[in-house]
C-alpha positions as CSV (number, residue, x, y, z in Angstrom):
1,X,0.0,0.0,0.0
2,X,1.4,3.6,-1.0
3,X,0.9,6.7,1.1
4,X,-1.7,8.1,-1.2
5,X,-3.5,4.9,-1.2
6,X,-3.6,5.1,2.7
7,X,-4.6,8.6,3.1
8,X,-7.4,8.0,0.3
9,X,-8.4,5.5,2.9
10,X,-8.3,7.6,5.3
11,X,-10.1,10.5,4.4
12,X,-13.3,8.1,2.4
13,X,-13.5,6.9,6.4
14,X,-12.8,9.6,8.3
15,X,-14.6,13.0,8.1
16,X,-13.5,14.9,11.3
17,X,-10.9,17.5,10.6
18,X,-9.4,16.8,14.2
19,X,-9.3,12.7,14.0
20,X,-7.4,13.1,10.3
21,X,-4.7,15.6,12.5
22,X,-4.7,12.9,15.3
23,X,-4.2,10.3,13.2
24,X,-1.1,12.8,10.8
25,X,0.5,13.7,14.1
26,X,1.0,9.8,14.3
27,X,2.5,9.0,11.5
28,X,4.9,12.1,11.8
29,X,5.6,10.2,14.9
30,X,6.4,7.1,13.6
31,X,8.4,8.0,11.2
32,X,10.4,9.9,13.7
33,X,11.1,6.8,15.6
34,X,11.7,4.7,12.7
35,X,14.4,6.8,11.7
36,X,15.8,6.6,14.8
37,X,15.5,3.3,15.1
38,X,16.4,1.9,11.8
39,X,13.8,1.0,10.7
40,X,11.2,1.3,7.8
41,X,10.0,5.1,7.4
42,X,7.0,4.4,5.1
43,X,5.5,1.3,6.6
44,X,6.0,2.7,9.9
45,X,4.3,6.0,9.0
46,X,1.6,4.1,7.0
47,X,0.8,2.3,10.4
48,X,0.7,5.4,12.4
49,X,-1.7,7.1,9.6
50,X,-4.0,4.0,9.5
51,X,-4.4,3.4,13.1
52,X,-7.4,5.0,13.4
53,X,-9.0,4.9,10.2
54,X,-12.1,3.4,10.9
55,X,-12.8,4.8,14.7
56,X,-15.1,7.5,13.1
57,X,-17.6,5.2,11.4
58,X,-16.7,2.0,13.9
59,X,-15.8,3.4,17.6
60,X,-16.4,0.8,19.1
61,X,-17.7,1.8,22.5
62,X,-18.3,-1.9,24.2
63,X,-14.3,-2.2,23.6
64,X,-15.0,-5.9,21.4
65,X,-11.9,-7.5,20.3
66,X,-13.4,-8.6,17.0
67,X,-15.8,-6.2,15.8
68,X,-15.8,-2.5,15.2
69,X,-12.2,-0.1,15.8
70,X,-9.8,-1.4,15.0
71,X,-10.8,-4.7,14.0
72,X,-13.1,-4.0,11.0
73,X,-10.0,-1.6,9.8
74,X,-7.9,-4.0,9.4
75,X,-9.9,-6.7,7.8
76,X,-9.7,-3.8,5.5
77,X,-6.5,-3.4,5.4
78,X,-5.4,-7.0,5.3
79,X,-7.7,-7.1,2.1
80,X,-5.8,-4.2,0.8
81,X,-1.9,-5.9,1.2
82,X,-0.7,-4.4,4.6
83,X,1.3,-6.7,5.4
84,X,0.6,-8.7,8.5
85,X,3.4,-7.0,11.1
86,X,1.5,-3.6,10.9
87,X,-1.8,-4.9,10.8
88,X,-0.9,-6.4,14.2
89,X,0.7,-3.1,15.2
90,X,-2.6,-1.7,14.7
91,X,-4.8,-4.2,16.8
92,X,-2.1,-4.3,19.7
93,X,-2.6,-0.2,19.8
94,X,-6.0,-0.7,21.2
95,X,-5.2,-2.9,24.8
96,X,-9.2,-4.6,24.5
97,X,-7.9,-6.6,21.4
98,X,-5.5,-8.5,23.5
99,X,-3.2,-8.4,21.0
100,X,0.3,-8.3,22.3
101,X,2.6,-6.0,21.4
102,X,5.5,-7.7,20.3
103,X,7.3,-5.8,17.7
104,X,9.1,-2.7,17.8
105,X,6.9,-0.8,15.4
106,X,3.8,-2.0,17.8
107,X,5.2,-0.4,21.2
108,X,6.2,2.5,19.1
109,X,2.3,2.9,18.2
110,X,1.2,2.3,21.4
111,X,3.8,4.8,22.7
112,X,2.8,7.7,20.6
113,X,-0.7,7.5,20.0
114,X,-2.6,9.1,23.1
115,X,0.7,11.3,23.5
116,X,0.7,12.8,20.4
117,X,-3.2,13.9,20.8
118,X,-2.3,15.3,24.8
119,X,0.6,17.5,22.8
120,X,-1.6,18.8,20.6
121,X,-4.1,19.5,23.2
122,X,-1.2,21.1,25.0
123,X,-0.2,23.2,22.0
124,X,-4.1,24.4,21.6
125,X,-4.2,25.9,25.1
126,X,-1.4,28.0,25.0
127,X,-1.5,32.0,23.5
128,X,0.5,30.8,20.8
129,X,-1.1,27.4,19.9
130,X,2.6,26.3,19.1
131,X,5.1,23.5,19.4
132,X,7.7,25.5,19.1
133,X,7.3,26.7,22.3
134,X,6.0,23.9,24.4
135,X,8.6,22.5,27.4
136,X,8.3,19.0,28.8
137,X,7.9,20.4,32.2
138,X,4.7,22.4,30.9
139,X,3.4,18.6,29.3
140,X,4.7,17.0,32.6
141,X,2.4,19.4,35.1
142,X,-0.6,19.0,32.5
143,X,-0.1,15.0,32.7
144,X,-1.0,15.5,36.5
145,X,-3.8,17.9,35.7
146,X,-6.3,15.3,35.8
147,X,-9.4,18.1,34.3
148,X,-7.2,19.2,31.6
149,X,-7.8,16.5,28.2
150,X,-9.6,14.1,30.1
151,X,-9.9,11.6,26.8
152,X,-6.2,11.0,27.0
153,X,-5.5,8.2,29.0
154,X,-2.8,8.8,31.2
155,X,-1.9,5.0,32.0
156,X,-1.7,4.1,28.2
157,X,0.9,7.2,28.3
158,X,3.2,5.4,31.1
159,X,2.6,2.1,29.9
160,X,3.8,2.9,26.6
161,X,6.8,4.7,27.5
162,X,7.5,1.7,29.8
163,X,7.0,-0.8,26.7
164,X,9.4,0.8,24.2
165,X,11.9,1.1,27.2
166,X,12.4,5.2,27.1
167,X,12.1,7.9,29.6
168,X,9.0,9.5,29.8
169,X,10.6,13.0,29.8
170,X,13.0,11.8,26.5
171,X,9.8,10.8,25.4
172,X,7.6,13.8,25.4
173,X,10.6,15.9,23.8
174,X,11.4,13.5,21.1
175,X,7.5,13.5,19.7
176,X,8.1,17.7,20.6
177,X,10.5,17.9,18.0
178,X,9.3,15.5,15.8
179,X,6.0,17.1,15.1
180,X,7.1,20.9,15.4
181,X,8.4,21.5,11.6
182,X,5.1,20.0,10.8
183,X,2.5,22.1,12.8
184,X,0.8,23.5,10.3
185,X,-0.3,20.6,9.1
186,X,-1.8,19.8,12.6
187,X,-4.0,23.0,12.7
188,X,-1.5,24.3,15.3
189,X,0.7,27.6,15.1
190,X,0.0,31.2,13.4
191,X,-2.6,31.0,11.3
């Protein structure tokens, strides 16, 4: 599957303006930490763009490990060639599936994906709606602020750093940098 192929995808699935950011800031993400990992940029990125494809039409509220989010996706996707390691990325990203989370490209996901949506809710709250100025001690005291982006679960946060086997604090600055030259894109900065 090519990257137009997946965003087509995406966007015939998904209609909210803020899920399709979500779901860009995650494969900005994931190709950040396949570079630095070694590994492969596009299937990596193609896993973080697809991850959530299907939660608008599919949300999957009773948390089934077979039907709805992400399950129906990717029967999708396994129709459409993704090969099997990222389609088991995807399932192991939501914990109900009990799919573990066995590869590197599957903690990565897990790792980023309610991160990335807290720093965006971060960026949104401050006067300048930026990255570019957003510290890990300001993301750190909002973690703790248990009113502030209560959708974001905090446990999946720590879990996920704990998984991929990286400070939380290295963490939150890593996905900092990785999705400030793309801001724009995320609806965040001057307009």
């Amino acid at each position: 599957m090519m990257r137009d192929d997946a965003l087509a995808l995406m966007h015939e699935y998904t209609q909210s303006e803020s899920l399709r950011r979500h779901m860009r800031s995650v494969e900005i993400a994931m190709r950040a930490y396949a570079g630095r990992y070694g590994e492969d940029e596009e299937t990596w990125g193609l896993v973080g763009l697809l991850h959530d494809f299907d939660y608008e039409k599919y949300p999957n509220d009773a948390h089934s490990p077979t039907e709805e989010h992400p399950a129906f996706g990717v029967g999708v996707l396994r129709q459409r060639g993704l090969p099997e390691p990222a389609c088991r990325a995807i399932l192991g990203h939501a914990t109900y599936c009990g799919v573990p989370r066995d590869s590197l490209m599957a903690r990565a996901l897990f790792a980023v994906d309610e991160l990335c949506g807290f720093l965006i809710a971060c960026a949104l709250v401050r006067p300048s709606k930026s990255l570019n100025d957003l510290q890990v001690k300001s993301v750190k005291k909002k973690l703790k602020d248990k009113g502030f982006a209560r959708g974001v679960n905090r446990e999946d946060i720590l879990l996920g750093v704990d998984e991929l086997g990286v400070p939380l604090d290295e963490h939150i600055q890593f996905l900092i940098e990785a999705l400030r030259p793309e801001e724009h894109h995320l609806g965040l900065g001057a307009a």
